[in-house]
PDB file of N, CA, C and O in Angstrom:
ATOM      1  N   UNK A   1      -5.120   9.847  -3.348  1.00  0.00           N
ATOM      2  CA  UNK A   1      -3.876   9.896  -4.102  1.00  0.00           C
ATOM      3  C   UNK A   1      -3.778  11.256  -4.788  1.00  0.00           C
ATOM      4  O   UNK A   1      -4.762  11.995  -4.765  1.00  0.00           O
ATOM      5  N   UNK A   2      -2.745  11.601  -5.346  1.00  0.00           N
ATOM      6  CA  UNK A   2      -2.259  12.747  -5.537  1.00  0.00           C
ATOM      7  C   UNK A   2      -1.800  13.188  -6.542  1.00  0.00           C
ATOM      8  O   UNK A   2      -0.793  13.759  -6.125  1.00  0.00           O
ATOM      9  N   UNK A   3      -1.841  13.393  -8.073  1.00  0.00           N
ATOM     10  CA  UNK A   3      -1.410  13.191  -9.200  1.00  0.00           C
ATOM     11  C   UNK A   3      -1.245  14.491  -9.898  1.00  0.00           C
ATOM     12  O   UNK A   3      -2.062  15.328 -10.281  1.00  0.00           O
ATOM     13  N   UNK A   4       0.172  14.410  -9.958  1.00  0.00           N
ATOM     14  CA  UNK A   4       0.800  15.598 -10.413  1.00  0.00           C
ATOM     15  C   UNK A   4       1.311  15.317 -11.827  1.00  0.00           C
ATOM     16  O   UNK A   4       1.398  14.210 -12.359  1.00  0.00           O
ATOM     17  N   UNK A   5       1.693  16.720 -12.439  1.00  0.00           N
ATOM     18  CA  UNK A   5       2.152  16.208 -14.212  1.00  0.00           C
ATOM     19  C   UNK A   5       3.175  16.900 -13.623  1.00  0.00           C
ATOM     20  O   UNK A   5       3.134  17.673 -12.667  1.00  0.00           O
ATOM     21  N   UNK A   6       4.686  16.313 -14.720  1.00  0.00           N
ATOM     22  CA  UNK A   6       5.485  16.893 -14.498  1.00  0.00           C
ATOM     23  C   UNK A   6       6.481  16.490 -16.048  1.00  0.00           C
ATOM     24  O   UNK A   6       6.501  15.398 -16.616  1.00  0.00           O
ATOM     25  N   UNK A   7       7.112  17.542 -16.381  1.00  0.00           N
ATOM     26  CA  UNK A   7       7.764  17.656 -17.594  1.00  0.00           C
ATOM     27  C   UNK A   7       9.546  17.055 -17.721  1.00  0.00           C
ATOM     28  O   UNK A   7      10.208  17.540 -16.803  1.00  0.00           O
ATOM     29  N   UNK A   8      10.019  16.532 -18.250  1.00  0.00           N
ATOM     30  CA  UNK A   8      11.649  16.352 -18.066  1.00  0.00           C
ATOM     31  C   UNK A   8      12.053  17.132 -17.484  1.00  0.00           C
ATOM     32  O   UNK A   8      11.535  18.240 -17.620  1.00  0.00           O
ATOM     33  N   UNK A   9      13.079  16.989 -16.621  1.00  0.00           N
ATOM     34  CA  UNK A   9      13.792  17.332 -15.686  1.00  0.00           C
ATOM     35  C   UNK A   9      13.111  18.089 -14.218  1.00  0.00           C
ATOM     36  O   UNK A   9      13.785  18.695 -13.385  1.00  0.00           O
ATOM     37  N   UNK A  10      11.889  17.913 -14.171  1.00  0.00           N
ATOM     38  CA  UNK A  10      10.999  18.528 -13.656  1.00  0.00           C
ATOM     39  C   UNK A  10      10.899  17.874 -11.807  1.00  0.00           C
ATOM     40  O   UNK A  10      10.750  16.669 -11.605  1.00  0.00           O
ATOM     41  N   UNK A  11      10.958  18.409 -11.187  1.00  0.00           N
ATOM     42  CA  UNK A  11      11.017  17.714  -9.713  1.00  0.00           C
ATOM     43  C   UNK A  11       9.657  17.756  -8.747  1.00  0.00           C
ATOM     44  O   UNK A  11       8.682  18.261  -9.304  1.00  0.00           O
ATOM     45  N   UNK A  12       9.537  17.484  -7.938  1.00  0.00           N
ATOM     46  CA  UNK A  12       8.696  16.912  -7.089  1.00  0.00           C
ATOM     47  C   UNK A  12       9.422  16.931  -5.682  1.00  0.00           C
ATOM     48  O   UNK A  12      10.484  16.332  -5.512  1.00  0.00           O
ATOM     49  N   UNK A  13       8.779  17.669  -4.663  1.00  0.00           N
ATOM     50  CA  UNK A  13       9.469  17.764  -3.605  1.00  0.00           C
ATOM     51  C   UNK A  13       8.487  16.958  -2.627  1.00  0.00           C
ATOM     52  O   UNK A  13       7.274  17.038  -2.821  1.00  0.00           O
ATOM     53  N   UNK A  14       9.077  16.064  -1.418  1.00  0.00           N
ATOM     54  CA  UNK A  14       7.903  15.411  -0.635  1.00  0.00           C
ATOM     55  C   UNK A  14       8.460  15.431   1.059  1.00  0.00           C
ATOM     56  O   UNK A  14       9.262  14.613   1.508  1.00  0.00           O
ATOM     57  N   UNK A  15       7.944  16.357   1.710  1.00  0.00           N
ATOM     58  CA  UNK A  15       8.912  16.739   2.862  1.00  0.00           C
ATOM     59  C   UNK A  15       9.793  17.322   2.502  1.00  0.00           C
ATOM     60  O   UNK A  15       9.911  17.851   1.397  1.00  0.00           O
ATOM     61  N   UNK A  16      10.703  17.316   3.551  1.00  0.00           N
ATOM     62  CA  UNK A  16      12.238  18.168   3.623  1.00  0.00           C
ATOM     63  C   UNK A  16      13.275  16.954   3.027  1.00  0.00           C
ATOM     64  O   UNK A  16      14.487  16.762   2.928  1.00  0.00           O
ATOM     65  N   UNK A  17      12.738  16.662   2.888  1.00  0.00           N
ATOM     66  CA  UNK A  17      14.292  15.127   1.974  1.00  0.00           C
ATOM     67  C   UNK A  17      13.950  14.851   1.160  1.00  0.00           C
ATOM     68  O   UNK A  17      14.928  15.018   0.432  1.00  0.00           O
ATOM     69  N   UNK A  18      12.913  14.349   0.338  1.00  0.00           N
ATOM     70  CA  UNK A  18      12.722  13.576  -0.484  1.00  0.00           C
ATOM     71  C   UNK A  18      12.415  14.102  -1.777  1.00  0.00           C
ATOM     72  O   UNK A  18      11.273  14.556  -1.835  1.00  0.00           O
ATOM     73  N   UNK A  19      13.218  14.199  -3.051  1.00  0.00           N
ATOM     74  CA  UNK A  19      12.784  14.721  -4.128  1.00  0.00           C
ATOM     75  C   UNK A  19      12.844  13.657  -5.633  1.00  0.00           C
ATOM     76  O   UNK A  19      13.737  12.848  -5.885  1.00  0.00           O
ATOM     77  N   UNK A  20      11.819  13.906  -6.345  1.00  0.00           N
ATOM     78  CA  UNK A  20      11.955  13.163  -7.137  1.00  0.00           C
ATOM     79  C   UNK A  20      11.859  13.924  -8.751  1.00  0.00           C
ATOM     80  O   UNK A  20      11.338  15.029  -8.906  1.00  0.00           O
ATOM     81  N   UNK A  21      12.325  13.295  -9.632  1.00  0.00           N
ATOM     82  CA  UNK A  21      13.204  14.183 -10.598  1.00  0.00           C
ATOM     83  C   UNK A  21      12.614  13.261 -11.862  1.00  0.00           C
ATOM     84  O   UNK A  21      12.752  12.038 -11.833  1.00  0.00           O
ATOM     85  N   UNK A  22      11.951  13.932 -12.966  1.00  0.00           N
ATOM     86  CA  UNK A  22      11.807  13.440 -14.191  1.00  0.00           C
ATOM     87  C   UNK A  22      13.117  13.426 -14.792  1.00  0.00           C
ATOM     88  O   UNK A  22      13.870  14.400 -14.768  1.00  0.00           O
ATOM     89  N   UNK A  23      13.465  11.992 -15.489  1.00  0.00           N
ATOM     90  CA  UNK A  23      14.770  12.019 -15.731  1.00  0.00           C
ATOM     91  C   UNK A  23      14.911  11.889 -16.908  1.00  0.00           C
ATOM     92  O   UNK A  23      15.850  12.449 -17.475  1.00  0.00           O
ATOM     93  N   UNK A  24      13.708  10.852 -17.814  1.00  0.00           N
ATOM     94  CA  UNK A  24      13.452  11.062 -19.134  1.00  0.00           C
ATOM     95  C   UNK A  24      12.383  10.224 -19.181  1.00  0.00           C
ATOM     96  O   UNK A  24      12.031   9.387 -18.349  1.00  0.00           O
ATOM     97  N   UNK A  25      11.536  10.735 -20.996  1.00  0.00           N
ATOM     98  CA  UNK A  25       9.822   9.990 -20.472  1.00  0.00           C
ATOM     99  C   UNK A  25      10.286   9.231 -22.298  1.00  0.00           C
ATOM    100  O   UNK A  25      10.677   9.599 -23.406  1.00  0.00           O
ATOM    101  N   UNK A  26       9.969   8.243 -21.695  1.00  0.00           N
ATOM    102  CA  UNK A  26      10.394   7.635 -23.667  1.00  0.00           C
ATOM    103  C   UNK A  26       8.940   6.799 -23.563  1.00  0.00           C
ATOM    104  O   UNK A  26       8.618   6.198 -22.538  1.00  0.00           O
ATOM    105  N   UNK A  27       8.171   6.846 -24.681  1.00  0.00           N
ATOM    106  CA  UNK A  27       6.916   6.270 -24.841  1.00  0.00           C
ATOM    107  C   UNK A  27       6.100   5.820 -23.733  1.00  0.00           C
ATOM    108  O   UNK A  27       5.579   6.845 -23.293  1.00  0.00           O
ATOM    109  N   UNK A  28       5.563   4.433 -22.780  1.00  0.00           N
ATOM    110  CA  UNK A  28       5.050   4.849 -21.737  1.00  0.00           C
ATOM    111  C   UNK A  28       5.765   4.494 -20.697  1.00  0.00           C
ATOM    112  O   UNK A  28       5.271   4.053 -19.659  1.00  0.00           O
ATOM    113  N   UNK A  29       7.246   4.698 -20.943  1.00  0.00           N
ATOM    114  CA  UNK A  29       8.383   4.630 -19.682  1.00  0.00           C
ATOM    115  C   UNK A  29       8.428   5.954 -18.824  1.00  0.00           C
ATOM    116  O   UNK A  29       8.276   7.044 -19.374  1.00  0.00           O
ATOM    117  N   UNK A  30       8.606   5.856 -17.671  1.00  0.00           N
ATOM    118  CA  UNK A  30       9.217   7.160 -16.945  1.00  0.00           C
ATOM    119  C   UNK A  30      10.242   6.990 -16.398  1.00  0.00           C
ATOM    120  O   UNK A  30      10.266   6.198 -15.457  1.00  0.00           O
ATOM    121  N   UNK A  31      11.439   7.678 -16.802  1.00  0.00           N
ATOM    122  CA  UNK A  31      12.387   7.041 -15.280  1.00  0.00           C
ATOM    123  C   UNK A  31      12.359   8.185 -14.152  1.00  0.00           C
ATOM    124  O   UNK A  31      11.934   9.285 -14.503  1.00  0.00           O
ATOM    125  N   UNK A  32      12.661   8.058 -13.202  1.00  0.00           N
ATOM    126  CA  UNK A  32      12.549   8.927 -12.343  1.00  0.00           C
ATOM    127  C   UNK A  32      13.801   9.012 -11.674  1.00  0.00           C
ATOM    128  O   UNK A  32      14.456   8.056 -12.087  1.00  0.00           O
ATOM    129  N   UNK A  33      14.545   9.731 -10.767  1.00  0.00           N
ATOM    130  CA  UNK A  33      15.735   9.826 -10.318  1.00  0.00           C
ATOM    131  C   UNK A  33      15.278  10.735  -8.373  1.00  0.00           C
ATOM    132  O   UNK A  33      15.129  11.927  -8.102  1.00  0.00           O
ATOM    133  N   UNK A  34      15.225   9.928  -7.784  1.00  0.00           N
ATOM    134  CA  UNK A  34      14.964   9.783  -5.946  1.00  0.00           C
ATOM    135  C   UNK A  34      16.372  10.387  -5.516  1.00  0.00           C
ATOM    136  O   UNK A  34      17.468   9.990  -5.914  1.00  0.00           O
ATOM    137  N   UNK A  35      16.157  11.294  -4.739  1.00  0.00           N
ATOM    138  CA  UNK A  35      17.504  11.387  -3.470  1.00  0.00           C
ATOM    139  C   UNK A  35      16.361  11.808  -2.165  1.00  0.00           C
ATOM    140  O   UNK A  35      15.536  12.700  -1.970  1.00  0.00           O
ATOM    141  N   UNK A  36      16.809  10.726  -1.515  1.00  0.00           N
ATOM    142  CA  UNK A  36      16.660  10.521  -0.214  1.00  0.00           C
ATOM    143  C   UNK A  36      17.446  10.334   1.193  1.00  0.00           C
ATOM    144  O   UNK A  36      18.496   9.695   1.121  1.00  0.00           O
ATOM    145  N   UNK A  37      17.173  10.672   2.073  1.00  0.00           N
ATOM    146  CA  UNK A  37      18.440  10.305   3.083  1.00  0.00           C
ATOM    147  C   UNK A  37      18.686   8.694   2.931  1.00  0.00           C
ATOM    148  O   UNK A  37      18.071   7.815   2.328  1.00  0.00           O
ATOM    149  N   UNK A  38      19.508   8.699   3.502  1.00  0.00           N
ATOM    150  CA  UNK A  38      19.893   6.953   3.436  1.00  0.00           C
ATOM    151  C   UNK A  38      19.154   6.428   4.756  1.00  0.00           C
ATOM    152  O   UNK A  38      19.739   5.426   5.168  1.00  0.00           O
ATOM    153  N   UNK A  39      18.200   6.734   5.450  1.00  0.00           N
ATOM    154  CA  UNK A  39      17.624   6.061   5.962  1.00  0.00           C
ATOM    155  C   UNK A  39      16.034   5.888   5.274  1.00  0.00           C
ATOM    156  O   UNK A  39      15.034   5.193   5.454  1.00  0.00           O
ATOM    157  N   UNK A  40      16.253   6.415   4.844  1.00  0.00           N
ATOM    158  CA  UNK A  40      14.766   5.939   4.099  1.00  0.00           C
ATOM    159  C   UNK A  40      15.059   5.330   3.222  1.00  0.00           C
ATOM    160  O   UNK A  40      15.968   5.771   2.519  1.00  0.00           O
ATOM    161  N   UNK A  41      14.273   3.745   2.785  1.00  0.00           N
ATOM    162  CA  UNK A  41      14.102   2.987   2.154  1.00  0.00           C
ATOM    163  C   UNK A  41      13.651   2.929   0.749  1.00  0.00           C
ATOM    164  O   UNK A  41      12.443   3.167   0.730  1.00  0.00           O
ATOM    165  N   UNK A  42      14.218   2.664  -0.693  1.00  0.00           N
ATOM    166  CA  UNK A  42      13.334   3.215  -1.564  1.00  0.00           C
ATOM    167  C   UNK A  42      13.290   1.808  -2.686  1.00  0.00           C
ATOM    168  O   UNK A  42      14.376   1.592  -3.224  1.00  0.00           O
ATOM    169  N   UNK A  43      12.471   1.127  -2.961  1.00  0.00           N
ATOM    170  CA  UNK A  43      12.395   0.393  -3.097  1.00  0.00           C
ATOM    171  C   UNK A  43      11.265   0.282  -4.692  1.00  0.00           C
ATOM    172  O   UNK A  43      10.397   1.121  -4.449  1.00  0.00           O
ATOM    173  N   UNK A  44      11.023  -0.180  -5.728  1.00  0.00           N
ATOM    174  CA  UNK A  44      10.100  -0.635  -6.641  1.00  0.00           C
ATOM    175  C   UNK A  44       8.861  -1.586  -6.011  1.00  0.00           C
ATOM    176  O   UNK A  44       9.039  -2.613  -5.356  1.00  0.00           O
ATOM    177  N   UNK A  45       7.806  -1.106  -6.302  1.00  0.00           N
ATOM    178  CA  UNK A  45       6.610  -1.896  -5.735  1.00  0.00           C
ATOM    179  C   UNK A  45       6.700  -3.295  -5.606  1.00  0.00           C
ATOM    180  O   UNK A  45       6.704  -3.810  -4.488  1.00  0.00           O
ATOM    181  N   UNK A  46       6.783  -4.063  -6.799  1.00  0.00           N
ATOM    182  CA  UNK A  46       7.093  -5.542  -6.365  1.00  0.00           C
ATOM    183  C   UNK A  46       8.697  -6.151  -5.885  1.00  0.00           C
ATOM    184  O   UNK A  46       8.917  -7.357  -5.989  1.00  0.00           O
ATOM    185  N   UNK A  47       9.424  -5.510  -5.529  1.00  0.00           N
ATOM    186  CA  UNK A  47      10.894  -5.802  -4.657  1.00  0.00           C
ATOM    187  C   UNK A  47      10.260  -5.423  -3.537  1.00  0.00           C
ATOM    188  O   UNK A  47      10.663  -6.075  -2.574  1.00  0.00           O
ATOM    189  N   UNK A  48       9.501  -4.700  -3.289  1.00  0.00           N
ATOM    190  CA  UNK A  48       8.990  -4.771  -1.882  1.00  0.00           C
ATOM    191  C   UNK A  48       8.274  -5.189  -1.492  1.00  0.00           C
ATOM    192  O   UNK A  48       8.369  -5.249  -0.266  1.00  0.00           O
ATOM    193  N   UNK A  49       7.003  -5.812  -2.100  1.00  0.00           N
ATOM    194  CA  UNK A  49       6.170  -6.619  -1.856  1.00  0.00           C
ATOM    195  C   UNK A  49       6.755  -7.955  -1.601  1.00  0.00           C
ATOM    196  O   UNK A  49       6.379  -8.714  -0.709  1.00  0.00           O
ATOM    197  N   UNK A  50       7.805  -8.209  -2.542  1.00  0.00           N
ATOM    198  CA  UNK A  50       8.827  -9.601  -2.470  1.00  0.00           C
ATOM    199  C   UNK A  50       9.190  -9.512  -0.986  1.00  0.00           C
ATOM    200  O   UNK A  50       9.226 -10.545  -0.317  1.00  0.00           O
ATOM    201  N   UNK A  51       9.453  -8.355  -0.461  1.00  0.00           N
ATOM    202  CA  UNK A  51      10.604  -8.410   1.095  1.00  0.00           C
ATOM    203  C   UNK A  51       9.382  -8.595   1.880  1.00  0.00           C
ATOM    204  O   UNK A  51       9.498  -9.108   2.993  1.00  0.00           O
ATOM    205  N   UNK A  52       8.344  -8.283   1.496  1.00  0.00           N
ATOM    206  CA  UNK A  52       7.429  -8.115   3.071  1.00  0.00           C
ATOM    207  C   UNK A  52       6.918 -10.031   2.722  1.00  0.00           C
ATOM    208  O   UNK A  52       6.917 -10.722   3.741  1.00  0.00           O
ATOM    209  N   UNK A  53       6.569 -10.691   1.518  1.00  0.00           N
ATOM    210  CA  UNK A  53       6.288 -11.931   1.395  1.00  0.00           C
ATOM    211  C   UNK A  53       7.796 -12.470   2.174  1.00  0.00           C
ATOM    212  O   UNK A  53       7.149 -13.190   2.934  1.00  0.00           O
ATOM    213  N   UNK A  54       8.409 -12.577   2.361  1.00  0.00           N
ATOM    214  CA  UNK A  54      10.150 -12.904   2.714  1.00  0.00           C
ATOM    215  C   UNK A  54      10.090 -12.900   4.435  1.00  0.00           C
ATOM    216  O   UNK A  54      10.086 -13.854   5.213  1.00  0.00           O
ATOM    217  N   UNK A  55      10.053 -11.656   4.655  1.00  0.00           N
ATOM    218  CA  UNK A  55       9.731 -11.225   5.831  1.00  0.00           C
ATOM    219  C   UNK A  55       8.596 -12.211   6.910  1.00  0.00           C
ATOM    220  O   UNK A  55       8.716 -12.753   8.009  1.00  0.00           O
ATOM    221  N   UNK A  56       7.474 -12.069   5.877  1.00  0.00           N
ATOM    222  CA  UNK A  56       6.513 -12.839   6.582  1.00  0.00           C
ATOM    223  C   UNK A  56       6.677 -14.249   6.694  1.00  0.00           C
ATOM    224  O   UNK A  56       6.490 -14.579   7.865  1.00  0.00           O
ATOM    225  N   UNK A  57       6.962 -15.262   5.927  1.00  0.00           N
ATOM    226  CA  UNK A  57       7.672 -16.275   5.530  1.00  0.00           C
ATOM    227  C   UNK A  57       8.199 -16.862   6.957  1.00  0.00           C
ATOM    228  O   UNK A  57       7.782 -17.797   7.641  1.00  0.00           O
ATOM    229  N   UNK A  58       9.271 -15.958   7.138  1.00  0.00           N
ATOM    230  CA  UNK A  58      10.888 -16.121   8.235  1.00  0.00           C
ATOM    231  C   UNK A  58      10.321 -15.968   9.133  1.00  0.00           C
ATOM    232  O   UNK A  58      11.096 -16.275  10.039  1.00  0.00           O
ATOM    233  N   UNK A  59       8.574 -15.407   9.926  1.00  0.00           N
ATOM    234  CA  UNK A  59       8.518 -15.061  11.262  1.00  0.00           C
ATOM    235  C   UNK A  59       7.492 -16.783  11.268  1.00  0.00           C
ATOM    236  O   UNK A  59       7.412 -17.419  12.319  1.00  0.00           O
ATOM    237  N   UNK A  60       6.958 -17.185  10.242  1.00  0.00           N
ATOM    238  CA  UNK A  60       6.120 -18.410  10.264  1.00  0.00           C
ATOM    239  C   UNK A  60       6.833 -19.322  10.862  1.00  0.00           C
ATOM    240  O   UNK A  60       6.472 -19.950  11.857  1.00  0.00           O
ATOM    241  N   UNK A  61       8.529 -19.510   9.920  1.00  0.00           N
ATOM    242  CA  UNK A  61       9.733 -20.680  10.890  1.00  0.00           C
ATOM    243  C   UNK A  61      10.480 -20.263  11.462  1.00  0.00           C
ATOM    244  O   UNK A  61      11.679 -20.496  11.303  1.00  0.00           O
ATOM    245  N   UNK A  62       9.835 -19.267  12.585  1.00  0.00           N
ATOM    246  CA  UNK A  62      10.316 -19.511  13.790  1.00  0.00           C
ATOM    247  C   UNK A  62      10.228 -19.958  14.879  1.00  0.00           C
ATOM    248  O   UNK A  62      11.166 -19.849  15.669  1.00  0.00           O
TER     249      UNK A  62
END
């Protein structure tokens, strides 16, 4: 893993598309602000863990 510091308004480039943007840091919140192409998927760790439990689920009843 890979752990970078980065200051408000401060970006993060990952490939040719993907950048991510300190948007504001309030106590131990970060928000962050993503532009990505619209084919890439961007999702919060457990909303996606939810889709792949979902996912897996739907191939069991079939």
């Amino acid at each position: 893993m890979l752990v970078l510091s980065r200051k408000k308004d401060e970006k993060i480039v990952i490939g040719d598309s993907i950048t991510l943007m300190v948007i504001e840091i309030r106590g131990d919140k970060v928000r962050l602000g993503i532009e990505a192409p619209r084919d890439v998927t961007v999702h919060r760790e457990e909303v996606y863990e939810a889709i792949k439990r979902e996912n897996t689920s739907d191939k069991k009843t079939e």
